[in-house]
C-alpha positions in Angstrom: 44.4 16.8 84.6 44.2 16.0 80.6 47.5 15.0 78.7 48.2 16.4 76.0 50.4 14.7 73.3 51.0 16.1 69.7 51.0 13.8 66.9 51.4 14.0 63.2 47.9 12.3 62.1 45.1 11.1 64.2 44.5 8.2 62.2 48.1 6.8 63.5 46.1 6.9 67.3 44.5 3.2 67.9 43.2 2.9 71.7 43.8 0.7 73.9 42.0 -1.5 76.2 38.0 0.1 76.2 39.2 3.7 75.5 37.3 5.4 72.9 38.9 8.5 70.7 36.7 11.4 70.1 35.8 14.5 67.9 33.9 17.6 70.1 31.3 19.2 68.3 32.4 23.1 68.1 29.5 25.0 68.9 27.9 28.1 66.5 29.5 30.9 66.8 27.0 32.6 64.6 23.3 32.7 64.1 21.5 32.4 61.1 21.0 36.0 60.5 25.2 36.4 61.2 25.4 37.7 64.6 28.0 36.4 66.6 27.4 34.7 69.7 30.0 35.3 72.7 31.7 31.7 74.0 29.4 31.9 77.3 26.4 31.8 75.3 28.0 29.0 72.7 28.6 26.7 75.7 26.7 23.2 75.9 26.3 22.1 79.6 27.2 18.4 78.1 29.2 18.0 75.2 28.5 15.7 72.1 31.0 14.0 69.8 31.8 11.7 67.0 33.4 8.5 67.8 36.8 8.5 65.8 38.3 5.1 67.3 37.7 2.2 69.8 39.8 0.0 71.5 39.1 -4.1 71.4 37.7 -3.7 74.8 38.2 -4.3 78.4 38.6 -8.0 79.7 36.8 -9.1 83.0 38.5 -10.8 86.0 38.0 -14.0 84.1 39.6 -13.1 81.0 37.1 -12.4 78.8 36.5 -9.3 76.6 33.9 -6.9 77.2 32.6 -5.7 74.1 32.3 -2.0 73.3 29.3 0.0 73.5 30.3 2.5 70.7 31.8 1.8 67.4 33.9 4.1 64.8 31.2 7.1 63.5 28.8 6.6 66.5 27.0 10.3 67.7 27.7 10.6 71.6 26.7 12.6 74.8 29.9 12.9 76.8 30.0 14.1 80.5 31.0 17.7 81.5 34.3 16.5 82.6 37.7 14.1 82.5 38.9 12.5 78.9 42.4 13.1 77.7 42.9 15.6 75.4 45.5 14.9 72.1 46.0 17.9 70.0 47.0 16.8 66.4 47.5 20.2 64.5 45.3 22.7 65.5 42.3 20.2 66.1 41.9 18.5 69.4 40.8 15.1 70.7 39.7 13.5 73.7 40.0 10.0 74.7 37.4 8.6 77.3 36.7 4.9 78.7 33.8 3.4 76.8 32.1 3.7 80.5 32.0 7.3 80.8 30.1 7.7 77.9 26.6 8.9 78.9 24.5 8.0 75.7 24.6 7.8 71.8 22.2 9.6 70.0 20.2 8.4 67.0 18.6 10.8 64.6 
């Protein structure tokens, strides 16, 4: 189950550890030519995202940071479930472990 917290700013959110803070892509609502599209049809089977945040990274058993595989701005595939969500306003965020990102994606 997701937590949801309610802050005043996202930019006051720094994660911990090798957490990651994210920004869902909201899907099209509309076509081109204005029609609307009903949510079933609007739904991606995986998610993608902007990365917002990064923690320092996780350390191993011998005390040593792991670096992070995503950085601040990075384009990413996210699975279909788990992440914490944070609603800030009417916008909401997800926080995932560096791990359970699937890809980035370069264009």
């Amino acid at each position: 189950m997701a937590a949801q917290t309610t802050l005043k700013t996202i930019k006051s959110l720094v994660p911990l550890f090798d957490r990651v803070l994210v920004q869902r892509f909201k899907p099209e609502t509309k076509t081109a030519s204005g029609i609307l599209l009903p949510a079933s049809a609007t739904k991606d089977p995986l998610p993608e995202a902007t990365v917002l945040a990064v923690g320092p990274g996780a350390t191993d058993k011998d005390g040593k940071v792991i670096p992070m595989a995503t950085k601040p701005g990075d384009r990413v595939l996210l699975p279909g479930w788990g992440g914490s969500s944070i609603k800030v306003g009417e916008e909401e965020y997800y926080l995932y472990r560096d791990s359970e990102i699937l890809a980035k994606i370069h264009e």
